[in-house]
Predicted model as a PDB file, atoms N, CA, C, CB and O in Angstrom, pLDDT in the B-factor column:
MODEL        1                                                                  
ATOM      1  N   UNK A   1      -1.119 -24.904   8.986  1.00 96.00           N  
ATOM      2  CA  UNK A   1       0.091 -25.393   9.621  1.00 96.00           C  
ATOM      3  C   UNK A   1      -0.306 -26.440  10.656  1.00 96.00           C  
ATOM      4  CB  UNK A   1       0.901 -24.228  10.273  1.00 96.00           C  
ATOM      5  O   UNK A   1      -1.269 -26.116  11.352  1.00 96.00           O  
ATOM      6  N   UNK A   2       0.241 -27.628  10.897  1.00 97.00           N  
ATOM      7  CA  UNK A   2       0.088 -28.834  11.655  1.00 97.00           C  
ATOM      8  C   UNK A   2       1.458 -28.872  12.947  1.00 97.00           C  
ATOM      9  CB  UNK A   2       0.153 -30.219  10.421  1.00 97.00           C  
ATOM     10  O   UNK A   2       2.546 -28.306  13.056  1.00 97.00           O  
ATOM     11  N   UNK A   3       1.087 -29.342  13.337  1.00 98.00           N  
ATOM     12  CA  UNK A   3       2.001 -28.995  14.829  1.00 98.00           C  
ATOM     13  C   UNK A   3       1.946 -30.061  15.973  1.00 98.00           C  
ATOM     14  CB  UNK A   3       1.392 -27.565  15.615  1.00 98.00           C  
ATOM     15  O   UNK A   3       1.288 -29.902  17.002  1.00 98.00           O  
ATOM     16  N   UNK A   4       2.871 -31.408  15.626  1.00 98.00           N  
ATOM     17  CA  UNK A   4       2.580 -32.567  16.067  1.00 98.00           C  
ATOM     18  C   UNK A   4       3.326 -32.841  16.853  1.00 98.00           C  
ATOM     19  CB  UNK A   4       2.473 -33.402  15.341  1.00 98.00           C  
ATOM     20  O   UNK A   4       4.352 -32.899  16.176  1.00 98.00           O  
ATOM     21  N   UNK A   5       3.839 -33.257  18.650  1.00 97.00           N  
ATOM     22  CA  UNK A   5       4.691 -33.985  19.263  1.00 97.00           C  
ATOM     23  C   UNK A   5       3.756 -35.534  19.603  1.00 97.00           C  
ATOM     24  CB  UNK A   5       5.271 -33.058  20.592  1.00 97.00           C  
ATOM     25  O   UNK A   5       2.592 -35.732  19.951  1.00 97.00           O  
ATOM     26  N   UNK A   6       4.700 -36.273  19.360  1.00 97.00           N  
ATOM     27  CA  UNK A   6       4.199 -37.236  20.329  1.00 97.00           C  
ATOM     28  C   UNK A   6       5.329 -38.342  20.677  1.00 97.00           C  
ATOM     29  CB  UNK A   6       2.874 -37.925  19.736  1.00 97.00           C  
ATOM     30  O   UNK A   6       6.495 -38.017  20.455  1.00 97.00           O  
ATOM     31  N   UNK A   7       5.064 -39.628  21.207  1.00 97.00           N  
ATOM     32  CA  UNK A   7       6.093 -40.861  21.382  1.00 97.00           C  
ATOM     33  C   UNK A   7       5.612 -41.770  20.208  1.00 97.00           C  
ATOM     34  CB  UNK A   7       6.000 -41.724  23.007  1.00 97.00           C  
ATOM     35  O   UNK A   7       4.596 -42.112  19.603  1.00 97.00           O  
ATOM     36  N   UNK A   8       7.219 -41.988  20.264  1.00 98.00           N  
ATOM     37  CA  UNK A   8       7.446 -43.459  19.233  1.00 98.00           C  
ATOM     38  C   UNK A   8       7.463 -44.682  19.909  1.00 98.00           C  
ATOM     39  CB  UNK A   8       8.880 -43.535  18.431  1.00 98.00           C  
ATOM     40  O   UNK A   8       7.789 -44.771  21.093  1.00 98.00           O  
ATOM     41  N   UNK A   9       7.090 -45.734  19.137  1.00 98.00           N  
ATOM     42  CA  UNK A   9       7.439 -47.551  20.212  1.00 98.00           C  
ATOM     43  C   UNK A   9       8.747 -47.152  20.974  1.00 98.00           C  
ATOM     44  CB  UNK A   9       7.986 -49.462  18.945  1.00 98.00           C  
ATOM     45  O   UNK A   9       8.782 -47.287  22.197  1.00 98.00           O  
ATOM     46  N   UNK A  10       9.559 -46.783  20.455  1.00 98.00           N  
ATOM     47  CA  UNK A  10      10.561 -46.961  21.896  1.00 98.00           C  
ATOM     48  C   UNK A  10      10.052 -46.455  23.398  1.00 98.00           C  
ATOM     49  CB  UNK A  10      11.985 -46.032  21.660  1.00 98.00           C  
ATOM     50  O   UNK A  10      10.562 -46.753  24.478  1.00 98.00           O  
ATOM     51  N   UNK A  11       8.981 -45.664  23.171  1.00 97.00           N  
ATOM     52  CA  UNK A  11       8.499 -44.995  24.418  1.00 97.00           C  
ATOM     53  C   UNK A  11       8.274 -46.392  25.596  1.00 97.00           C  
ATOM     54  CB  UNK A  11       6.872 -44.026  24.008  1.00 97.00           C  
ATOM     55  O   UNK A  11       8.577 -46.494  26.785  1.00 97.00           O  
ATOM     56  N   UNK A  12       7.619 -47.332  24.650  1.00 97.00           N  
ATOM     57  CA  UNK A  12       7.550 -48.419  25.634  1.00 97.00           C  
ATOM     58  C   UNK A  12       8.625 -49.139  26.764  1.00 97.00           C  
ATOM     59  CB  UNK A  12       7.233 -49.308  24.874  1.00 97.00           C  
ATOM     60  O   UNK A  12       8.329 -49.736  27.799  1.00 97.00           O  
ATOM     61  N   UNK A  13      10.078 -48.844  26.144  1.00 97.00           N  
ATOM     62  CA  UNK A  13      11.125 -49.160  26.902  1.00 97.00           C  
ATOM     63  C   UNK A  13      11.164 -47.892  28.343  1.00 97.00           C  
ATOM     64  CB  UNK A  13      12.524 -49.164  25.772  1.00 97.00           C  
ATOM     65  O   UNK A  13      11.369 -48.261  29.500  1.00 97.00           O  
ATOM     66  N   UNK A  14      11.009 -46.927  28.093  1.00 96.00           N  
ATOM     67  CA  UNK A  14      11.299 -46.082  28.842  1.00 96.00           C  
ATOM     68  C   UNK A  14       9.451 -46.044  30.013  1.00 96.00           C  
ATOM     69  CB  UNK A  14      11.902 -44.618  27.718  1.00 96.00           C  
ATOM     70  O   UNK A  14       9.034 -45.642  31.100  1.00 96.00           O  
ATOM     71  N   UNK A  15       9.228 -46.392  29.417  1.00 93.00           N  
ATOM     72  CA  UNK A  15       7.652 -46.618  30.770  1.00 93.00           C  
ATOM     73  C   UNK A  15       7.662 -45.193  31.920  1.00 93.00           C  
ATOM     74  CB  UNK A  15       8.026 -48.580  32.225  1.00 93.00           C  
ATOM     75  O   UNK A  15       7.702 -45.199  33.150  1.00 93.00           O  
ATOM     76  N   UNK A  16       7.610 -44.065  30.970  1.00 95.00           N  
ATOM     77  CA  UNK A  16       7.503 -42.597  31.853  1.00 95.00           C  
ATOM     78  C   UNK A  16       6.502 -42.069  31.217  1.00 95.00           C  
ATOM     79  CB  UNK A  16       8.798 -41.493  31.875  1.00 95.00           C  
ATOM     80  O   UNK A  16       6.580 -40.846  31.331  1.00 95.00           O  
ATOM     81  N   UNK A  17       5.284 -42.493  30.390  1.00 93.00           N  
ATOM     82  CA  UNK A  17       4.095 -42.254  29.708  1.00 93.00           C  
ATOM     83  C   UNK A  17       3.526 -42.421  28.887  1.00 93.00           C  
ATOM     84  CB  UNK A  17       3.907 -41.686  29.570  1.00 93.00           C  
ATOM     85  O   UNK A  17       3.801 -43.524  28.415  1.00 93.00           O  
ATOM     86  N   UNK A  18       2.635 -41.812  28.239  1.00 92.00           N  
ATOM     87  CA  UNK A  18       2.243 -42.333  26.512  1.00 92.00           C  
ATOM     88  C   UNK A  18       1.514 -43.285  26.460  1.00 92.00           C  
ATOM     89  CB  UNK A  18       3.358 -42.835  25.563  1.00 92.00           C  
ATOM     90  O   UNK A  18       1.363 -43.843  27.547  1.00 92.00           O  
ATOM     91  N   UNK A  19       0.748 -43.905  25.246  1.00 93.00           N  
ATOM     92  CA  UNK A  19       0.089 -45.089  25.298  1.00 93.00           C  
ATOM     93  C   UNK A  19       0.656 -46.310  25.977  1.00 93.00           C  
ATOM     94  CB  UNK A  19      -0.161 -45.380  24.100  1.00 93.00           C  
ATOM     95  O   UNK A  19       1.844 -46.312  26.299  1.00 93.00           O  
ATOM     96  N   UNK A  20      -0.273 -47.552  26.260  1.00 93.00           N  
ATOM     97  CA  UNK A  20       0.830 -48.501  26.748  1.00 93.00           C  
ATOM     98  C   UNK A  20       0.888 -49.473  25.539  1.00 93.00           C  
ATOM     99  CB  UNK A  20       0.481 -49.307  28.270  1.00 93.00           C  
ATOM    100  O   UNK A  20       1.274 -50.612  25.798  1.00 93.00           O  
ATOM    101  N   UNK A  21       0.504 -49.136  24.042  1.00 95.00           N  
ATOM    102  CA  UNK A  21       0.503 -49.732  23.319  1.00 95.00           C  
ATOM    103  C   UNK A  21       0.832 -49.464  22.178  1.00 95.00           C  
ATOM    104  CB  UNK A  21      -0.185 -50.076  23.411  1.00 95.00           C  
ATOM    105  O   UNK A  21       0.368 -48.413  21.735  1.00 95.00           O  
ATOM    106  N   UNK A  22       1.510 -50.077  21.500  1.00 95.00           N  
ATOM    107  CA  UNK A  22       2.604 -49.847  20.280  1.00 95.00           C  
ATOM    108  C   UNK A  22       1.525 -48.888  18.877  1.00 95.00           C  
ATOM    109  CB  UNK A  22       3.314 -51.895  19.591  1.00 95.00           C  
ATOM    110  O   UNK A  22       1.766 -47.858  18.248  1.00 95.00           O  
ATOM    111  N   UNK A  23       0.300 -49.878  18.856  1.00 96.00           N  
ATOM    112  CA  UNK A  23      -0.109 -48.935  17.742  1.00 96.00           C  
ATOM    113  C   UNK A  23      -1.189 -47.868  18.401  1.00 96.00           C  
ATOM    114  CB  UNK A  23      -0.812 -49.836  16.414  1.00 96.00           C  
ATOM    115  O   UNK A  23      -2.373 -47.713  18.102  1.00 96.00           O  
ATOM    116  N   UNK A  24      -0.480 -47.260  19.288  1.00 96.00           N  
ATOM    117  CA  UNK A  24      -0.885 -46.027  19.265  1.00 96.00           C  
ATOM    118  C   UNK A  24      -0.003 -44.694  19.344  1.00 96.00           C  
ATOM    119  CB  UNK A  24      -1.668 -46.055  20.158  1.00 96.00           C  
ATOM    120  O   UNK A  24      -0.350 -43.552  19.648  1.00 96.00           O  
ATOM    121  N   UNK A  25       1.339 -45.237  18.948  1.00 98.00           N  
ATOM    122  CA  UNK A  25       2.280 -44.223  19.021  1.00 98.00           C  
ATOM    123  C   UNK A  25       2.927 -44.115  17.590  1.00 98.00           C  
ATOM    124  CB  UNK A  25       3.315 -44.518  20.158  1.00 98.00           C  
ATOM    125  O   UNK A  25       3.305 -45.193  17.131  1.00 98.00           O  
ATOM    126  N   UNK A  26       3.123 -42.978  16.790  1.00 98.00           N  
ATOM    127  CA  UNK A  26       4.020 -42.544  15.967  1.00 98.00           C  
ATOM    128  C   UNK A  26       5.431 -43.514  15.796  1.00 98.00           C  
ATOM    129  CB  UNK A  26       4.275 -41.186  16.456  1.00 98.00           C  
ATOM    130  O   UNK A  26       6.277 -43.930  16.587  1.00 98.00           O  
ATOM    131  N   UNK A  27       5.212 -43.635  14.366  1.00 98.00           N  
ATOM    132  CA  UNK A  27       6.782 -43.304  13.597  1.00 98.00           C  
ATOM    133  C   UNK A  27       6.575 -42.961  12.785  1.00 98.00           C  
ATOM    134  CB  UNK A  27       7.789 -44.137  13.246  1.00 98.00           C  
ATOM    135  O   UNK A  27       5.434 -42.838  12.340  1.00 98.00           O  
ATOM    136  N   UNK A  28       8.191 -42.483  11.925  1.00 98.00           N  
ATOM    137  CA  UNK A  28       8.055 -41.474  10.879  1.00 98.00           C  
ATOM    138  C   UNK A  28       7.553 -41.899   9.721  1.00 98.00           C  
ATOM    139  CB  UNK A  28       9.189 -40.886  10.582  1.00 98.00           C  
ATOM    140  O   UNK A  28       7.337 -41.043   8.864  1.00 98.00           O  
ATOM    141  N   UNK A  29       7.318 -43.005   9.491  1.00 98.00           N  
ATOM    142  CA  UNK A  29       7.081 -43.749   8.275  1.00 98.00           C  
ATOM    143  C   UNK A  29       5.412 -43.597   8.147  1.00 98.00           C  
ATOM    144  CB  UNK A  29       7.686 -45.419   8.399  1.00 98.00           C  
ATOM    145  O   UNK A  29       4.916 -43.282   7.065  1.00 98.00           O  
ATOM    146  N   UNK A  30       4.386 -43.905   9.623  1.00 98.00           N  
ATOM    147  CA  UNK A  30       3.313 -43.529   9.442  1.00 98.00           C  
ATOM    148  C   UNK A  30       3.139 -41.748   9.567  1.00 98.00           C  
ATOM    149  CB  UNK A  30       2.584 -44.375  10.347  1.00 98.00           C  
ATOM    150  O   UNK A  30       2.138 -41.403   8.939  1.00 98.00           O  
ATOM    151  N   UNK A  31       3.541 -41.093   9.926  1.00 98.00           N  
ATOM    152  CA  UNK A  31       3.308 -39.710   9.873  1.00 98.00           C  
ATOM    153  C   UNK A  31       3.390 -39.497   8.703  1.00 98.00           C  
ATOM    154  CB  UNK A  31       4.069 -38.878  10.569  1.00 98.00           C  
ATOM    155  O   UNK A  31       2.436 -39.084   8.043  1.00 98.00           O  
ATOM    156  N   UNK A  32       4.586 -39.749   8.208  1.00 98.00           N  
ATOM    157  CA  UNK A  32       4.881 -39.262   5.932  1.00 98.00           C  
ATOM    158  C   UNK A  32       3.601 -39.960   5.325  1.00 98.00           C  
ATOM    159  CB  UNK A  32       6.837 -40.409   4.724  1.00 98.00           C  
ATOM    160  O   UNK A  32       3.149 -39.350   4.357  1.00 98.00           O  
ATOM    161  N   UNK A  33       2.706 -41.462   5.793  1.00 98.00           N  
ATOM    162  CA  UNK A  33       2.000 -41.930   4.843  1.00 98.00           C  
ATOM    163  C   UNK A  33       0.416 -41.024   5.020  1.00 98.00           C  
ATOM    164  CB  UNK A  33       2.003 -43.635   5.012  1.00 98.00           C  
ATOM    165  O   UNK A  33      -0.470 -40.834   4.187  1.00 98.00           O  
ATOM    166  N   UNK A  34       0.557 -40.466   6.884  1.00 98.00           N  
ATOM    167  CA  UNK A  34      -0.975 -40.026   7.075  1.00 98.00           C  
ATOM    168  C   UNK A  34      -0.810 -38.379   6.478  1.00 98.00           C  
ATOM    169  CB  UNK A  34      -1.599 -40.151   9.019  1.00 98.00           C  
ATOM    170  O   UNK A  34      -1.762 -37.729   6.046  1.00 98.00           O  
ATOM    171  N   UNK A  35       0.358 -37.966   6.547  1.00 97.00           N  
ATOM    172  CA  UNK A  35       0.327 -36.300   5.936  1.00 97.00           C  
ATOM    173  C   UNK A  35       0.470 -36.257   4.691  1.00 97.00           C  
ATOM    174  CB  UNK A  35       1.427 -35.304   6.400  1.00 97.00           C  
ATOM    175  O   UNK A  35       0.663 -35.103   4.309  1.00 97.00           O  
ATOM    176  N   UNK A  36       0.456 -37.230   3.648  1.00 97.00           N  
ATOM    177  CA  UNK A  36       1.156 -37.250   2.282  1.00 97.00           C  
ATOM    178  C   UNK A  36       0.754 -36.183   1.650  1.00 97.00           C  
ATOM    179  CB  UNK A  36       0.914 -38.415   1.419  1.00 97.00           C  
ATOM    180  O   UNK A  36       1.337 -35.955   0.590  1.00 97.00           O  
ATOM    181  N   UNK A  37      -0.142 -35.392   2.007  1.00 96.00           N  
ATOM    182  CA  UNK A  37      -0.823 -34.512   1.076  1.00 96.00           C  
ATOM    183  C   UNK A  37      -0.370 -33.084   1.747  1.00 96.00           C  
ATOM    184  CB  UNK A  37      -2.574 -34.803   0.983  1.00 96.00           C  
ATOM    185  O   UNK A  37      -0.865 -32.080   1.235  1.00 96.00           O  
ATOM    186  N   UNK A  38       0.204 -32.974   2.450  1.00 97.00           N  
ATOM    187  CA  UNK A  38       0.864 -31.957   3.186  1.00 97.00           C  
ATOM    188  C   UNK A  38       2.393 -31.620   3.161  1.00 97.00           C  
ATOM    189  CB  UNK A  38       0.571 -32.227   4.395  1.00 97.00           C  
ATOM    190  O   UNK A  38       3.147 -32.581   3.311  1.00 97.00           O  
ATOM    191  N   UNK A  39       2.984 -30.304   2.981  1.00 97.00           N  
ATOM    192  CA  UNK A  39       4.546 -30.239   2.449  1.00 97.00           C  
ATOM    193  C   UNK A  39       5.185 -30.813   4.206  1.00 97.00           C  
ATOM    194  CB  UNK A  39       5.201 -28.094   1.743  1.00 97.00           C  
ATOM    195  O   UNK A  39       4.728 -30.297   5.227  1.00 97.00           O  
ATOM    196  N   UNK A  40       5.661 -31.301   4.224  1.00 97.00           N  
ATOM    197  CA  UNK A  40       6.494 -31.425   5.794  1.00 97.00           C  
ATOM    198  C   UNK A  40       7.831 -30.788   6.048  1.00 97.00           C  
ATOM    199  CB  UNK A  40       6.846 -32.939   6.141  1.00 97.00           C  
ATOM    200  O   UNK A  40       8.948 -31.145   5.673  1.00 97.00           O  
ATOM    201  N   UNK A  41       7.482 -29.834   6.723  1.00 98.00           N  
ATOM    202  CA  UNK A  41       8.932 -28.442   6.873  1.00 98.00           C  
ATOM    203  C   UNK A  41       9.953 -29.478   7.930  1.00 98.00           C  
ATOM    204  CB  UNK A  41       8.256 -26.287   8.090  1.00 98.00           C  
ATOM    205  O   UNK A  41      11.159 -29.432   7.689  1.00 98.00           O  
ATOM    206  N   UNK A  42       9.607 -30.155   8.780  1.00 98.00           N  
ATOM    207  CA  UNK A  42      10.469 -30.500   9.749  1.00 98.00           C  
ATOM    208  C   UNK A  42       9.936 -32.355  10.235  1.00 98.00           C  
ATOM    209  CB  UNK A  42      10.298 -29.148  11.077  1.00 98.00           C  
ATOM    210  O   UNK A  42       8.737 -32.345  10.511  1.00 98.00           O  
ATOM    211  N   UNK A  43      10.363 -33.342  10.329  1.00 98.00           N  
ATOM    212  CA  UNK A  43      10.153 -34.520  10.796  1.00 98.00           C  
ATOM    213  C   UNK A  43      11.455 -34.955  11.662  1.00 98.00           C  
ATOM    214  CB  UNK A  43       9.806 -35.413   9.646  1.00 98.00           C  
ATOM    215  O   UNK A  43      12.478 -35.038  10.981  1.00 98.00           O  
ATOM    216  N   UNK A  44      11.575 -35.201  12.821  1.00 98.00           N  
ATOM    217  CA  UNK A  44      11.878 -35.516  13.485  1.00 98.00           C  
ATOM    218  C   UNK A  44      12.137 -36.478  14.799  1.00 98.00           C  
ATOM    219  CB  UNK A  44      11.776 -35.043  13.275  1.00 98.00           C  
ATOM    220  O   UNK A  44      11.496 -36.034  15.751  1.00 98.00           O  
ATOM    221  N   UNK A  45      12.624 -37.250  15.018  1.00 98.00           N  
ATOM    222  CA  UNK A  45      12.652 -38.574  15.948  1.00 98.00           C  
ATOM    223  C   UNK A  45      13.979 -37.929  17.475  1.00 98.00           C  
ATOM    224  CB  UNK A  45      13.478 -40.370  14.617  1.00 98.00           C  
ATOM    225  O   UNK A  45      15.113 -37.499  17.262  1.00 98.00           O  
ATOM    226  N   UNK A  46      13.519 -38.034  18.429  1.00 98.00           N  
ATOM    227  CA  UNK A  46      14.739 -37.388  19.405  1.00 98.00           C  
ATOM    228  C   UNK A  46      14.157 -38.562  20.949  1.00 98.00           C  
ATOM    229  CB  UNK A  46      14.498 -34.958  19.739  1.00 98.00           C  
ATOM    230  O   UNK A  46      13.102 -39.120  21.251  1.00 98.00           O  
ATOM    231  N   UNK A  47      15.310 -38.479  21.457  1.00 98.00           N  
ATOM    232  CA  UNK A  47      15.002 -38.966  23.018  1.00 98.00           C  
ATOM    233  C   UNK A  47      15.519 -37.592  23.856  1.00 98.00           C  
ATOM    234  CB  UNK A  47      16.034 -40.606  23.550  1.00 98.00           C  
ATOM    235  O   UNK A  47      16.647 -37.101  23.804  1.00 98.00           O  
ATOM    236  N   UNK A  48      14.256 -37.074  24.717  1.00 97.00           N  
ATOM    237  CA  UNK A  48      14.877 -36.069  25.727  1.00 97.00           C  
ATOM    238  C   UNK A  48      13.951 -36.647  26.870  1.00 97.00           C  
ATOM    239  CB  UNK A  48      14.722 -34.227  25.348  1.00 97.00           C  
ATOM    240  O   UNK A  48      13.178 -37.601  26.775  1.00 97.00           O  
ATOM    241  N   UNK A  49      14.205 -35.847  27.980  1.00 97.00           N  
ATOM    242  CA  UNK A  49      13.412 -35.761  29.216  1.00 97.00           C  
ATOM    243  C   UNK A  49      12.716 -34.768  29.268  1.00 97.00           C  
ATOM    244  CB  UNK A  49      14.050 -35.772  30.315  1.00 97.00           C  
ATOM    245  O   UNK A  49      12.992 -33.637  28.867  1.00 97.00           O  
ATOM    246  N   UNK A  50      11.441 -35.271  29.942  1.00 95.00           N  
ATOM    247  CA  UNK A  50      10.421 -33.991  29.856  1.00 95.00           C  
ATOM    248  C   UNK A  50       9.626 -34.412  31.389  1.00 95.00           C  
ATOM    249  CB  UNK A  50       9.150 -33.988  28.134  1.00 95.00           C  
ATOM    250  O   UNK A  50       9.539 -35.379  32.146  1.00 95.00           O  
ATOM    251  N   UNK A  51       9.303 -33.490  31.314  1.00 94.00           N  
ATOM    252  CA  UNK A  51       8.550 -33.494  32.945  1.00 94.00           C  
ATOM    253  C   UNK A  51       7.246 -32.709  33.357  1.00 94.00           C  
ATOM    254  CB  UNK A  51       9.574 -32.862  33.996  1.00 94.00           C  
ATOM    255  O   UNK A  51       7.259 -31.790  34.176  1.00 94.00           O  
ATOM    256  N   UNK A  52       5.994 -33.213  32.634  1.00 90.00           N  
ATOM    257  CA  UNK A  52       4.692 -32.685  32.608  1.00 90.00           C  
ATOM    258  C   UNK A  52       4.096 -33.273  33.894  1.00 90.00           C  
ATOM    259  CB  UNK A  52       3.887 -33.051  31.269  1.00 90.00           C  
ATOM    260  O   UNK A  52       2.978 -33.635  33.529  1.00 90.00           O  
ATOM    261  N   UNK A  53       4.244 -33.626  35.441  1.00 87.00           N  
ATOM    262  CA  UNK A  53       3.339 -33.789  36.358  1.00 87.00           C  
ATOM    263  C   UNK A  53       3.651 -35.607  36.399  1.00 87.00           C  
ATOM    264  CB  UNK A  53       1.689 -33.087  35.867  1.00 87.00           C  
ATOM    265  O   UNK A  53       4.491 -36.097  35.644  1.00 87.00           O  
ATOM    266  N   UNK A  54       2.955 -36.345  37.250  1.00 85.00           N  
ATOM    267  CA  UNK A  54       3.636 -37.485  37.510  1.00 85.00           C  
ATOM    268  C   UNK A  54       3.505 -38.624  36.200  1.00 85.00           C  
ATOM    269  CB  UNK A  54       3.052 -38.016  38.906  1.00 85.00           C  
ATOM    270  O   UNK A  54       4.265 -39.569  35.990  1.00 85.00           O  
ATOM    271  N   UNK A  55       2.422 -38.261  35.480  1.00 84.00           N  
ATOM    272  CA  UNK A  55       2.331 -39.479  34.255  1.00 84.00           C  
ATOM    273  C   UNK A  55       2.955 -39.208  33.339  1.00 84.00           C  
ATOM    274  CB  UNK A  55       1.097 -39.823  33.625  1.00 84.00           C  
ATOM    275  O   UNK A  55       2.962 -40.067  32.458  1.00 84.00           O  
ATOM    276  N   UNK A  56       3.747 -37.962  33.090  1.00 88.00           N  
ATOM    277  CA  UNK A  56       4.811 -37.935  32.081  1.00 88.00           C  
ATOM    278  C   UNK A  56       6.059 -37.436  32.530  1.00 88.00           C  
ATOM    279  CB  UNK A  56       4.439 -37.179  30.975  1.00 88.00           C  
ATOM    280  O   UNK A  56       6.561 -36.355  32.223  1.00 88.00           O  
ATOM    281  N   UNK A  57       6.419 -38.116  33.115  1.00 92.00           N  
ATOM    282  CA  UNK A  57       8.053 -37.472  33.592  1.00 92.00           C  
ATOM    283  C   UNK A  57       9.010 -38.560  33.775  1.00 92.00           C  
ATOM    284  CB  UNK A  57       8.093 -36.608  35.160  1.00 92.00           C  
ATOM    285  O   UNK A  57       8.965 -39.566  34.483  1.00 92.00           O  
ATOM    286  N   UNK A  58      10.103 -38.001  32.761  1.00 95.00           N  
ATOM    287  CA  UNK A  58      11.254 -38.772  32.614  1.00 95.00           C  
ATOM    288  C   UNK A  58      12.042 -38.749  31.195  1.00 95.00           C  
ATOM    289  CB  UNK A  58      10.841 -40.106  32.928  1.00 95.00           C  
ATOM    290  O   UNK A  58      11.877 -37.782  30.451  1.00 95.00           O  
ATOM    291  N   UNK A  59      12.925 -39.848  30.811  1.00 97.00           N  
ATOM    292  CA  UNK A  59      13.583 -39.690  29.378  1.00 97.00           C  
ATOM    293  C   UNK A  59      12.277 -40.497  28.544  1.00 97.00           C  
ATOM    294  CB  UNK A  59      15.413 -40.574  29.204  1.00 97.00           C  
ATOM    295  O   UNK A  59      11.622 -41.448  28.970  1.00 97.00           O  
ATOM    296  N   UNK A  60      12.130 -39.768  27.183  1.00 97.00           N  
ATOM    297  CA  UNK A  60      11.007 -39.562  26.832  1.00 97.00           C  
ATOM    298  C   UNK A  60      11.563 -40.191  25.002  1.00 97.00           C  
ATOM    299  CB  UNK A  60      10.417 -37.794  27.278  1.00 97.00           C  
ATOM    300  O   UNK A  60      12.600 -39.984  24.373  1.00 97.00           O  
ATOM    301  N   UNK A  61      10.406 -40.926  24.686  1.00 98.00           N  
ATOM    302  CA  UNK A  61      11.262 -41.095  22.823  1.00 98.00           C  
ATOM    303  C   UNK A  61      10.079 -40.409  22.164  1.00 98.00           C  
ATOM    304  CB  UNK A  61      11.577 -43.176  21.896  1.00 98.00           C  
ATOM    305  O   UNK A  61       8.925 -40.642  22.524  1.00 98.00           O  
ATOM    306  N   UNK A  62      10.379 -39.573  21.209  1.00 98.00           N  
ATOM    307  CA  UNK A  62       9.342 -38.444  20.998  1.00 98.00           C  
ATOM    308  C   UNK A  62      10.007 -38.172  19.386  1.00 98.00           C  
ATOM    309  CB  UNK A  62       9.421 -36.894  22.352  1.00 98.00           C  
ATOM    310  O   UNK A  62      11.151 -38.031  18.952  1.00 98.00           O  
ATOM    311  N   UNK A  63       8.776 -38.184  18.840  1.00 98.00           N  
ATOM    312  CA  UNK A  63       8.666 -37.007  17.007  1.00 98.00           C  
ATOM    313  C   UNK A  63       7.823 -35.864  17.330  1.00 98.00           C  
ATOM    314  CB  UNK A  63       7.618 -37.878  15.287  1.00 98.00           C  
ATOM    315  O   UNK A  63       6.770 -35.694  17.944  1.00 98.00           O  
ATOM    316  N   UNK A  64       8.728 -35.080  16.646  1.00 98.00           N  
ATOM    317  CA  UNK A  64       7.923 -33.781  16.198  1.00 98.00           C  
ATOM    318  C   UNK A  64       7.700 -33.984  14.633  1.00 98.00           C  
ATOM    319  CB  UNK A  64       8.824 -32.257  16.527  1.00 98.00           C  
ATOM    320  O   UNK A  64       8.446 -34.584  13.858  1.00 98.00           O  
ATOM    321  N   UNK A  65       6.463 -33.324  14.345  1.00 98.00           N  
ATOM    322  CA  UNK A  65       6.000 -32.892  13.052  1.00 98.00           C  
ATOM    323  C   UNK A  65       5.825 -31.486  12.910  1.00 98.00           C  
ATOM    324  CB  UNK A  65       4.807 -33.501  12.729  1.00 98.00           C  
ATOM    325  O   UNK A  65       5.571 -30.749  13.863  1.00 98.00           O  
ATOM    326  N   UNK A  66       6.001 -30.981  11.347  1.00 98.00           N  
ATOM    327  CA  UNK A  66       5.572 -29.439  11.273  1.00 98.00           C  
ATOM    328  C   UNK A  66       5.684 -29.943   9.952  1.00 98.00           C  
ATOM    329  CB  UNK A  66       6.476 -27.954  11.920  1.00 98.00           C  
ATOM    330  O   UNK A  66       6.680 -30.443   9.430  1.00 98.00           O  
ATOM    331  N   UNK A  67       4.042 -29.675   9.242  1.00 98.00           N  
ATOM    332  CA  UNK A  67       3.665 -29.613   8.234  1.00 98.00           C  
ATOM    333  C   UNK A  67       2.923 -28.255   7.805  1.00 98.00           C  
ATOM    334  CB  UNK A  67       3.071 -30.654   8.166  1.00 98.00           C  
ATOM    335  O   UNK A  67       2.751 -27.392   8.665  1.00 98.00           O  
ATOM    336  N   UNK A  68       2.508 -28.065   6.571  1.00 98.00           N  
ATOM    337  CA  UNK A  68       1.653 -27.348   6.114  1.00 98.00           C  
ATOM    338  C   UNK A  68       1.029 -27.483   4.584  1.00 98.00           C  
ATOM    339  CB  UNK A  68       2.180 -26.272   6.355  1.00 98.00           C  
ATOM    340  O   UNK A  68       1.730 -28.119   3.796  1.00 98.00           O  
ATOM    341  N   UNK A  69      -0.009 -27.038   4.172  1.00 95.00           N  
ATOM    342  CA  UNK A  69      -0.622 -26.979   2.814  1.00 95.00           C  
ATOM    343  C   UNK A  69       0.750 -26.957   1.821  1.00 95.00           C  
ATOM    344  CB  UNK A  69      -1.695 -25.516   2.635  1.00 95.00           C  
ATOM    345  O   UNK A  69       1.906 -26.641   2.104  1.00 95.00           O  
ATOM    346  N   UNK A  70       0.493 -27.159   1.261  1.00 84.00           N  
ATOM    347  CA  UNK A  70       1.254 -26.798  -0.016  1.00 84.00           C  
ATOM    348  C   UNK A  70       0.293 -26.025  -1.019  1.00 84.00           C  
ATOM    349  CB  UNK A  70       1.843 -28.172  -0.744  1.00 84.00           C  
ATOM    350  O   UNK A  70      -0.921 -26.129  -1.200  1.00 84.00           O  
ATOM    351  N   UNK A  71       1.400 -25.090  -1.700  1.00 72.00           N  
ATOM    352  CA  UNK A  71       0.545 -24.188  -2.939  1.00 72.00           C  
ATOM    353  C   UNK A  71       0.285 -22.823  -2.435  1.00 72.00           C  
ATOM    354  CB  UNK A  71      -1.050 -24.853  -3.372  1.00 72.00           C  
ATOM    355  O   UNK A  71      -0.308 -22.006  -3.140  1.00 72.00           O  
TER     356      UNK A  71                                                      
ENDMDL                                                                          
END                                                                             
């Protein structure tokens, strides 16, 4: 089982953490091409606020993943 949060490019608009650079953040299009070999129970794109200490706090653009083996 795989168990992925992270930020998408929009994170860059919101400047409350995450890389400061585009290809180092998720979208769903690269997650489906890097897990292809994995069933994906849940993919997801959301904006919330989160508040981990001063380098991550605020409204946040974030995917979750939940994959697993197949078979």
């Amino acid at each position: 089982m795989l168990l992925l949060q992270g930020y998408r490019p929009k994170q860059l608009e919101y400047k409350t953490g995450g890389p400061p650079i585009a290809e180092n953040l998720y979208t769903e299009e690269l997650l489906r091409a890097a897990f292809a070999d994995l069933e994906i129970v849940e993919l997801a794109s959301h904006d919330d606020p989160i508040h981990e200490g001063r380098g991550h706090d605020g409204m946040s653009a974030l995917i979750d993943l939940v994959a697993r083996k197949s078979g």
